[in-house]
C-alpha positions, 0 to 999 in steps of 0.5 A: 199844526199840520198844514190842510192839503187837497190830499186831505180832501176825500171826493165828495162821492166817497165822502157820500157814503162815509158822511154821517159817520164823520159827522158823528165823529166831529161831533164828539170832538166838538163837543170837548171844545164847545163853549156854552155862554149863557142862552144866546152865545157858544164859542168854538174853539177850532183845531185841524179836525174841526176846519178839515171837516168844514172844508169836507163838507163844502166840498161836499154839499157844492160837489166840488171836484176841480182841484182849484176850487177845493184848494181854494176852500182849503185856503178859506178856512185855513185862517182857522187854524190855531198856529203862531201863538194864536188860539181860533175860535167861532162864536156863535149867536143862538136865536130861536126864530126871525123875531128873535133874530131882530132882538138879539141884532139889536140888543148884542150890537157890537158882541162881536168885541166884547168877548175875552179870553183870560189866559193866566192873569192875561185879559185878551180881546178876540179879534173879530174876523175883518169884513164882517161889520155889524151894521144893522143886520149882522153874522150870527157866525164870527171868527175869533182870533186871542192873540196869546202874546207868549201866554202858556198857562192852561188857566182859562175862562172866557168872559163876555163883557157887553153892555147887554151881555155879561157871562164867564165860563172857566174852561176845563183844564184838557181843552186848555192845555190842548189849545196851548199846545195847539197854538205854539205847534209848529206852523207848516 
C-alpha cells in the first residue's frame, strides 16, 4: 500500500473548486465497499482512496494549510490503511433521531466486538479501534482492524453475532479479492 504523503494533499483552494466531483467519484467507490447489516449497521471497508479523501476533506473543511497540521491528519488516519495481513474497515451505527440514538446506545452496547469476519473457514473478531470505550453514550463511527493471520482466501461474509444484533451478509467475490490484495500489498 502506497504510503499517503502531503504531496498527496491538494490545498484546500484548489480542492474548493474540484470538491463535488471528488465526492462523486468516492462515492462510486464506496459504494463497491459498503456493507449493509441490517437496519442499524454498515461496514466500510477502507483502502487508499477512501482514507486519502478523508484526509482531503479535513484539511479542507478546517482549511488547513500548515504543513505540520495536514501530516499530522495523514498520520491519523494512516491507521486506516489496509497493509501487514490486516484488512480496515468503519462501522457505522444508523439512528434515525436523538430518541433513537438512546435505544440503540443502550440495546448495541458492546456491538463494537461483536462483529466477525469469516475468511475461508477462519472466524476473526474486528479489533475495535483503542480509546473509544462504550460507556453509556458511545461513537456511532468505530475502526475495525481483522487481523487475516495468512488467511487468503476471497471466501468471505461478515457476520454480527451480539446478544441484541445477529446479521450476516456474504461479500461479493471483487471486493474480496481486492481486500486480499489490499492487505498483503507491500507496506511503505
Amino acid at each position: 500500500m502506497v504510503k499517503i504523503t502531503v504531496q498527496d494533499i491538494i490545498p484546500w483552494k484548489e480542492y474548493e473548486k474540484i470538491r463535488m466531483e471528488k465526492i462523486r467519484k468516492i462515492a462510486q467507490i464506496k459504494d463497491k465497499r459498503r456493507i449493509e447489516l441490517g437496519d442499524r449497521l454498515t461496514l466500510l471497508f477502507e483502502n487508499r482512496d477512501t482514507v486519502l479523501h478523508q484526509i482531503q476533506e479535513m484539511v479542507y473543511l478546517d482549511r488547513l494549510e500548515d504543513e505540520k497540521d495536514i501530516q499530522h491528519e495523514i498520520d491519523v488516519y494512516s491507521s486506516l490503511l489496509p497493509c501487514k495481513g490486516k484488512i480496515k474497515a468503519t462501522l457505522y451505527i444508523n439512528a434515525y433521531d436523538f430518541n433513537d440514538l438512546k435505544k440503540v446506545f443502550s440495546e448495541l452496547k458492546g456491538i463494537y466486538n461483536s462483529v466477525f469476519l469469516k475468511v475461508g473457514e477462519k472466524l476473526i473478531q474486528g479489533e475495535p479501534e483503542a480509546g473509544r470505550e462504550q460507556g453509556d453514550e458511545f461513537s456511532t463511527v468505530q475502526y475495525l482492524t481483522f487481523n487475516l493471520e495468512g488467511e487468503k482466501s476471497t471466501q468471505m461474509e461478515v457476520f454480527v453475532l451480539h446478544e441484541n444484533y445477529k446479521v450476516s451478509k456474504k461479500l461479493p467475490e471483487d471486493l474480496a479479492k481486492e481486500l486480499i490484495e489490499e492487505a498483503y500489498e507491500e507496506c511503505d
